[in-house]
N, C-alpha and C positions, 0 to 999 in steps of 0.2 A: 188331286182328283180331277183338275181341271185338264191335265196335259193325258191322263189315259184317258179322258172323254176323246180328246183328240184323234189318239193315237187307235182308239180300238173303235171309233164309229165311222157309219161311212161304208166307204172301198177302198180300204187302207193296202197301203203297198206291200208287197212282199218281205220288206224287213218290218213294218209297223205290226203285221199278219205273225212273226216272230215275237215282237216285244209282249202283243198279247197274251200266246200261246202260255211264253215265257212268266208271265203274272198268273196267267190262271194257274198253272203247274203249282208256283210258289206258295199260292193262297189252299191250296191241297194240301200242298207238304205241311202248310203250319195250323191247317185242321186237323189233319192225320195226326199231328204231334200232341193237340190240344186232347184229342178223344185219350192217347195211350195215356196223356201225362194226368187227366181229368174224368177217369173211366167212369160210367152212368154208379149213382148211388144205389147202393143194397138197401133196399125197402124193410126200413124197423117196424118193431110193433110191441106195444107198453105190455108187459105181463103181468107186470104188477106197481104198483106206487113208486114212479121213480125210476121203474126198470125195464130199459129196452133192449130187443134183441132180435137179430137180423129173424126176416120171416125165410124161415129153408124150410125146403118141403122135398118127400122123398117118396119114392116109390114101393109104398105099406101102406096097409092100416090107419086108418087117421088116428087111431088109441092107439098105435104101436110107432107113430112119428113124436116128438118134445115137442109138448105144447098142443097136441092134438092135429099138430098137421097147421096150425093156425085159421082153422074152417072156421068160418061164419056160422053161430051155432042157432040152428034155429029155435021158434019157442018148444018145440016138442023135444030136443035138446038138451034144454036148458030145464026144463024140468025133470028131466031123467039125472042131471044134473043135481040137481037139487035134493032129488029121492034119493041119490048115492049116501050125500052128506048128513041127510037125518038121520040115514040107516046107521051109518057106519059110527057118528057120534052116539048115537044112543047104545050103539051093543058096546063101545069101549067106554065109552063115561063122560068126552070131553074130546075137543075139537083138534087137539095137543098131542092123546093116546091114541084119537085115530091117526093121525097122522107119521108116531112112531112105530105104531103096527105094519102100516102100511109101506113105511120105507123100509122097516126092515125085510117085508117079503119081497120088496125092490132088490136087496141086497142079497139075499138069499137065489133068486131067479137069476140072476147075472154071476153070481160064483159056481151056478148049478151051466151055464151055459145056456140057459131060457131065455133070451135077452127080448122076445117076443113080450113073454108075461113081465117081465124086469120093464120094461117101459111102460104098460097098461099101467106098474104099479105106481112108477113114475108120474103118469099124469096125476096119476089122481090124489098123491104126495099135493101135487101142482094146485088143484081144484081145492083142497084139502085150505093148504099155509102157502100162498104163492109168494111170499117174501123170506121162507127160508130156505138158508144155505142149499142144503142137502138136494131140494129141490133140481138146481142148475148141477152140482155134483150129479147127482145121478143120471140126469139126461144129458149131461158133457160124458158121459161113459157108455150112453148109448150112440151119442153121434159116432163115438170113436168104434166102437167095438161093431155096430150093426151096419152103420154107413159110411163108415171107414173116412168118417170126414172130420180130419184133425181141423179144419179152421176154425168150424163150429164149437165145437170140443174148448177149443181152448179159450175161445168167447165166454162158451159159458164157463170154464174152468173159473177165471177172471172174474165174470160176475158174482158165481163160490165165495168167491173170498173175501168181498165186500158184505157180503150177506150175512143176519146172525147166524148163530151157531156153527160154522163150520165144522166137520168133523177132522180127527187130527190124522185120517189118513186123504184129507183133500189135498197136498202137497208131493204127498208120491204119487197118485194117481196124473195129476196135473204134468209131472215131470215124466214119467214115462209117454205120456200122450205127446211131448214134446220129444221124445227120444223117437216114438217111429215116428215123427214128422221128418228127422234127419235134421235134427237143430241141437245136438248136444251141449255145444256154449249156452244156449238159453235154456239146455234142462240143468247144467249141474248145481247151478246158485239155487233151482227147487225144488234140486234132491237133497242137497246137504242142510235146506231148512230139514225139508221132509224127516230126513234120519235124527233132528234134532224135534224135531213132534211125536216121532213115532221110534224112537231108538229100538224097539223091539220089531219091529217089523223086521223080518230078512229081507225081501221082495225090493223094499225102498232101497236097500244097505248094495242089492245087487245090480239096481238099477244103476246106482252111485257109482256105480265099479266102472261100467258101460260107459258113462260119463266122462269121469277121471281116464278113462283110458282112449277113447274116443278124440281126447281135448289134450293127448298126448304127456300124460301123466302117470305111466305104467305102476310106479313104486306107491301109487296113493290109489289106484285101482288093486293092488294088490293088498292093500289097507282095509277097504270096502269087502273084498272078496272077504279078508278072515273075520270083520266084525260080521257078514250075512251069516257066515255056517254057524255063528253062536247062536242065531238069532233065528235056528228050524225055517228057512224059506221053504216056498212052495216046489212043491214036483216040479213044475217049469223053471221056476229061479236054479234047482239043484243042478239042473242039464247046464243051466247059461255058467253058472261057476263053473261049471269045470272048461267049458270055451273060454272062458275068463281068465281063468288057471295058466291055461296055455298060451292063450293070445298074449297078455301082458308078463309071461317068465316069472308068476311066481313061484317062492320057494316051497 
């Protein structure tokens, strides 16, 4: 410390005018390095007991974003809040049946393509049991489907699976959301649980395929491909078999 006091105070000469130059540069370069290697932290926020999860927010609806948008809910809010959950316990019986009611029209709204009403239904799943599975499953399938934001998605995928009850299609879901990331190696290990949760699914069987073949394993994509057709997949899956078919030379 003592020799660049020296060298940089003063009317330091032309070459000492250089050594400074030359420090402050260096002291740039190894902030510049500390920011990329030390990027500012993603602001969490607790959802529920134990559970945190980045605060994203997106340009919708504060009932049509996971988690409400994470807005500061006022008392006027929170009591509209409150009147949801008496209503809706008292017409099913019990805090359990609303909640199954309620994710099923979640699941129903998102295979219908409503993915508007599919997150409403979402929160309030959320408002509802904020410590079950299905909760983070279902708004990991709106981050993905509506905001097109695989990081999220697979945050909450991840939080899924820690959570009770998982349902036994959260593992295909999870792994196709990792296929359009363009992460194949990290979706096939949670497709091939996937088809061992859900062996009747076609959908998971042809994501497997995509996988398997993606990860340069044609003759085990072509494997996948004939357990899907046993397995009725969806309109969408039927088109991907047959690029499946061709791409990896089945028989």
């Amino acid at each position: 410390m003592r020799n660049m006091r020296n060298a940089c105070s003063g009317r330091p000469a032309v070459a000492s005018v250089l050594r400074c130059f030359g420090v402050a540069c260096r002291a740039i370069a190894v902030l510049a390095m500390l920011t990329f290697v030390y990027p500012a932290l993603a602001e969490t926020v607790e959802v529920a007991p134990g559970v945190q999860v980045t605060k994203k927010t997106y340009s919708a609806p504060v009932n049509e974003q996971p988690f409400y948008g994470f807005v500061e809910k006022s008392a006027a809010l929170r009591e509209s809040d409150e009147r949801f959950l008496a209503g809706v316990v008292q017409l099913t019986g019990s805090r359990e049946k609303a909640f199954q009611a309620t994710t099923l029209r979640g699941w129903r709204a998102l295979g219908s393509g409503n993915v508007s009403e599919a997150a409403r239904r979402f929160n309030e799943a959320f408002l509802l049991m904020p410590e079950e599975s299905e909760v983070y499953h279902g708004l990991a399938a709106i981050a993905q489907t509506r905001f097109n934001d695989s990081e999220f998605a697979e945050e909450l995928f991840k939080i899924a699976q820690k959570q009770p009850h998982p349902l036994k299609t959260l593992n295909a879901d999870y792994g196709r959301t990792l296929l359009i990331a363009k992460r194949p190696r990290e979706a096939q290990p949670v497709l091939e649980q996937a088809v061992k949760d859900t062996p009747d699914f076609g959908d998971a069987w042809t994501n497997l395929a995509w996988a398997r073949l993606q990860n340069g394993d044609p003759a085990a994509a072509c494997a996948a491909v004939e357990e899907a057709v046993k397995q009725h997949p969806s309109g969408n899956a039927n088109a991907d078999l047959i690029s499946l078919r061709s791409s990896a030379h089945c028989k």
